[in-house]
C-alpha positions in Angstrom: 19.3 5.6 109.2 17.6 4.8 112.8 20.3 4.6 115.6 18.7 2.4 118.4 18.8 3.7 122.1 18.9 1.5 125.0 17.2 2.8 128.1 15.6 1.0 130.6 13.7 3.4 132.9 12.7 6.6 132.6 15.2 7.4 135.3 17.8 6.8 132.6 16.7 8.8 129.9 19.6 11.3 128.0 16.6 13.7 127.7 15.0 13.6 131.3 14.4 17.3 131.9 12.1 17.9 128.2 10.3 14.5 129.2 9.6 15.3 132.3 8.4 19.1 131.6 6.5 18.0 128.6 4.6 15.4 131.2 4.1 17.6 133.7 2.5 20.4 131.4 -0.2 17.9 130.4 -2.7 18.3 133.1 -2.5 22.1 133.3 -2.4 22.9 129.1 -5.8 25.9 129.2 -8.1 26.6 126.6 -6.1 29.6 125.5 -2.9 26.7 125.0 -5.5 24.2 123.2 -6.1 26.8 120.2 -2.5 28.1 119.6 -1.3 24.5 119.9 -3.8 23.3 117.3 -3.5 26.6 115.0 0.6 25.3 115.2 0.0 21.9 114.1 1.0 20.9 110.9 1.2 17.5 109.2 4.2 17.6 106.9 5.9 15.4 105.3 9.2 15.9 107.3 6.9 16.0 110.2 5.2 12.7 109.7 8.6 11.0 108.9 10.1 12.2 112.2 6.8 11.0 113.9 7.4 7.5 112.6 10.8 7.6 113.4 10.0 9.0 116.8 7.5 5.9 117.2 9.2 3.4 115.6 10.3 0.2 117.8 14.0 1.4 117.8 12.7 4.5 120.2 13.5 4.6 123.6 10.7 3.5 125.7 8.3 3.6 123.4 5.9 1.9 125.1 5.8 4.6 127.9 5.0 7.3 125.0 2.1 4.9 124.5 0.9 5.0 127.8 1.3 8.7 128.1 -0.8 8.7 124.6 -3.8 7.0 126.6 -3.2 9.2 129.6 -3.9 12.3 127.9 -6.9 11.4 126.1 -8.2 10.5 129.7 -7.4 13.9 130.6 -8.9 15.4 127.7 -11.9 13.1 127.5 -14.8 15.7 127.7 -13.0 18.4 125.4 -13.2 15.6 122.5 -16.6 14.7 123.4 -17.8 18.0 122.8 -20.6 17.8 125.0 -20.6 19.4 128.3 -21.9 22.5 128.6 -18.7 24.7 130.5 -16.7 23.7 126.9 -15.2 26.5 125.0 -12.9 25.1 122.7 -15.1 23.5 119.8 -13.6 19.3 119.8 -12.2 19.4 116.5 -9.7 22.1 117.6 -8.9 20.0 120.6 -8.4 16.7 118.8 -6.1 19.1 116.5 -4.2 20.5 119.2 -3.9 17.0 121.1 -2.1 15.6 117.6 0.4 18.4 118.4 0.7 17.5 122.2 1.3 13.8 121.3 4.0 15.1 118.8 5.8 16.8 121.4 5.7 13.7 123.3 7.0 11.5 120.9 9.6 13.7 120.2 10.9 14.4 124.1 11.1 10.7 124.3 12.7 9.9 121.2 15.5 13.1 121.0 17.9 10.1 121.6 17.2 8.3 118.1 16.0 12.1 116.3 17.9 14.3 114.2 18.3 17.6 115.5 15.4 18.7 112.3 13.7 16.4 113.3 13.4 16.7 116.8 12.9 20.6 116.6 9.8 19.5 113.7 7.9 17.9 116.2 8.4 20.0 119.3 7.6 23.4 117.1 3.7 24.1 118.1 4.7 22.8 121.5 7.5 25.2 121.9 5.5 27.9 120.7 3.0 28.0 123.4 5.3 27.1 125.8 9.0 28.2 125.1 10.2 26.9 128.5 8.5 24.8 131.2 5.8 26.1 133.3 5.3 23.7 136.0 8.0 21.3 137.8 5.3 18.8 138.7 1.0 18.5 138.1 0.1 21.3 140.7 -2.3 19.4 143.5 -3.4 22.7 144.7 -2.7 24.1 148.3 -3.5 20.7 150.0 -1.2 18.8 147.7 0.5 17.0 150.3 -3.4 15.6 151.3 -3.7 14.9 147.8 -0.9 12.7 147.4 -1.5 10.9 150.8 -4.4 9.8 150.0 -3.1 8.5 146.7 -0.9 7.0 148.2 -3.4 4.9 150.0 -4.5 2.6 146.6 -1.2 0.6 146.3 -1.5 -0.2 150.1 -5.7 -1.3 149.2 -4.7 -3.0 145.9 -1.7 -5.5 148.2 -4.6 -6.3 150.9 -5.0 -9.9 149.9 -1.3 -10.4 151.7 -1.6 -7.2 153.9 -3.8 -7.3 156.9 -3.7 -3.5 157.5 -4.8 -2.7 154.0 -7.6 -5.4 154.2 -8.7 -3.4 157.2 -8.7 -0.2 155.9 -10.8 -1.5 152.7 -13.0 -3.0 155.0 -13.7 -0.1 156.9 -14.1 2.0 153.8 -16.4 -0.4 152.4 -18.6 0.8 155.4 -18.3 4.5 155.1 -19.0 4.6 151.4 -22.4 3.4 152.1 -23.4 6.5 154.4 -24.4 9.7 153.1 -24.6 8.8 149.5 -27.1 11.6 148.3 -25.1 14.3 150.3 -21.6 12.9 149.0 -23.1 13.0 145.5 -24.1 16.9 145.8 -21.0 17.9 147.7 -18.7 15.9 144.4 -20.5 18.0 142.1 -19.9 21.1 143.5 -16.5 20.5 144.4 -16.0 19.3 140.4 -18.1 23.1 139.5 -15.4 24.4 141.3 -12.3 22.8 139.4 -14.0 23.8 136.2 -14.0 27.2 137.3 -10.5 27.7 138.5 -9.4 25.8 135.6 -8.2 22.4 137.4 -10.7 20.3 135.8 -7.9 18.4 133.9 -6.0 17.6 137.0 -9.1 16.8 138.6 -8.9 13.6 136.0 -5.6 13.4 136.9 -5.9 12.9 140.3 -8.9 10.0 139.3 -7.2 8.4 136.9 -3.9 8.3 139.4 -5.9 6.8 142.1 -7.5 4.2 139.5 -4.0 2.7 138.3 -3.0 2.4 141.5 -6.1 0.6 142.8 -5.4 -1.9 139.9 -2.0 -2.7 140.2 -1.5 -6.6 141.3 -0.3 -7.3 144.5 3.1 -7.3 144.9 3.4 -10.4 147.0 1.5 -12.8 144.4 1.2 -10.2 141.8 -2.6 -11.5 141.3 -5.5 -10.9 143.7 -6.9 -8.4 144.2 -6.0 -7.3 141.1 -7.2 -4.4 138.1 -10.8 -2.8 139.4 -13.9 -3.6 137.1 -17.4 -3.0 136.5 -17.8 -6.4 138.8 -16.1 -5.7 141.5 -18.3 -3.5 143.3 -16.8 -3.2 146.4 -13.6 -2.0 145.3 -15.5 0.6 143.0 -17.4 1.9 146.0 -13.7 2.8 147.8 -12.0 4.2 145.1 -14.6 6.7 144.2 -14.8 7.2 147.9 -10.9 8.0 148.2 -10.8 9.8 144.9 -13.6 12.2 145.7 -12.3 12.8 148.6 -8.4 13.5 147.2 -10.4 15.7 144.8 -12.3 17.7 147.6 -8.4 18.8 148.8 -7.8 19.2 145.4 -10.2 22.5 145.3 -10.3 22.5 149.1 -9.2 26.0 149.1 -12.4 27.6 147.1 -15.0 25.0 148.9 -17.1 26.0 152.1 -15.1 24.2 154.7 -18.3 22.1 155.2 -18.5 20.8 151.6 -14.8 19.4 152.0 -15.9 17.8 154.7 -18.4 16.0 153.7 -16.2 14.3 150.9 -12.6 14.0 153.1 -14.5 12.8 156.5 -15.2 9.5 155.8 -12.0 8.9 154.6 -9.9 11.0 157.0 -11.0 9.8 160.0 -9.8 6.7 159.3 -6.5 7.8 157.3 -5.4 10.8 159.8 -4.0 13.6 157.1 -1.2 16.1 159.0 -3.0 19.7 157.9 -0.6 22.4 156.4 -0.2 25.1 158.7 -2.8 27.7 158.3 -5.1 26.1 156.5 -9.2 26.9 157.3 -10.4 25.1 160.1 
């Protein structure tokens, strides 16, 4: 019998702490993780009733659990492609191990409405690999507090139609993302060589897709213009690639020639001053 739970925000949640470690896990889950998690999985029958159960519209905040769905495919997007060449887990195991990911979840949102079987059925392959949590937040790297200034900067660019400041900055960054395209373009590529070798190539689309949503968010003022970025709207394309490659530059700032990072942060740090952490290469 499904007992309905009533929470608002995520803020609210009974089960917080699992929800929060489970999210925060996403973005740094290794290759190593990806097969044990897909060697754990296991479509029951118990397991597929707790999943509907878990998904079902009596669930706390179910729509959030979609969301988070979405958001880790986005992560994972080239592991279940298959196709680039720095790959090591073949995508069927992925897209296994992901069904046990999206499991654990379901069932960290839904403990509320779960029996305690239940619960513990969906959360097993997670809780296998990782027995505790790892991480209390997706780790930006040494330069995380550059990272999440710059951020920080969309929902400012995305309120610009009432926002004068924010129009300005957009303008200006309009300009910049037109200069040294062909060296911007060589410097994104090795910083992005980099993430894949120190393993942060799935916060790398963290930090992108981060930066995207809030880019797209409406204006809080009107809550229209400007409004989500598309194909069409080129000029908001041109400054959040701009921003994100440069948030991504910090992200893998500290295994870059100080030159390369600055190639992709100058444009955009001129204009957004970013405090440096004490000690950091000059």
């Amino acid at each position: 019998m499904s007992k309905r739970a009533v929470v608002d925000r995520l803020e609210e949640h009974p089960n917080l702490p699992e929800v929060l470690g489970v999210l925060a896990q996403l973005a740094h889950i290794d290759d190593d993780a990806l097969t044990r998690l897909a060697a754990g999985w296991r479509n029951t029958v118990a397991v597929a009733a707790a999943r509907d159960t878990a998904l079902s519209p009596d669930s706390p905040l179910v729509c959030e659990v979609l969301a988070a769905f979405d958001a880790l495919s986005a992560l994972f997007a080239d592991d279940l492609a298959g196709e680039a060449p720095y790959l090591v887990v073949p995508a069927g195991v992925a897209v296994t191990a992901l069904k046990a990911v999206r499991d654990a979840i379901a069932a960290a949102y839904a403990r509320p409405v779960l029996t305690r079987v239940q619960h513990a059925a969906l959360m097993a392959p997670w809780r296998a690999v990782y027995p505790r949590p790892t991480v209390d937040e997706p780790d930006l790297g040494p330069e995380s507090d550059q990272v999440k200034a710059l951020l920080g900067l969309m929902p400012l660019l995305a309120g610009r139609c009432h926002d004068s400041s924010g129009q300005a900055l957009f303008d200006a960054l309009v300009d910049r993302s037109f200069a040294d395209e062909s060296a911007r373009a060589d410097a994104l590529e090795t910083a992005f060589q980099a993430a894949v070798l120190t393993s942060r190539r799935r916060v790398w689309a963290l930090v992108r897709r981060s930066g995207a949503e809030g880019l797209s968010r409406p204006c809080t003022s009107c809550r229209r213009g400007p409004g989500p970025v598309d194909r069409g709207d080129r000029e908001s394309q041109r400054v959040m690639a701009l921003c994100l490659d440069a948030a991504c530059a910090l992200l893998v700032a500290d295994t870059l020639p100080d030159a390369t990072t600055a190639v992709l942060t100058t444009p955009v740090t001129e204009l957004v001053p970013l405090q440096r952490r004490p000690g950091a290469a000059g």
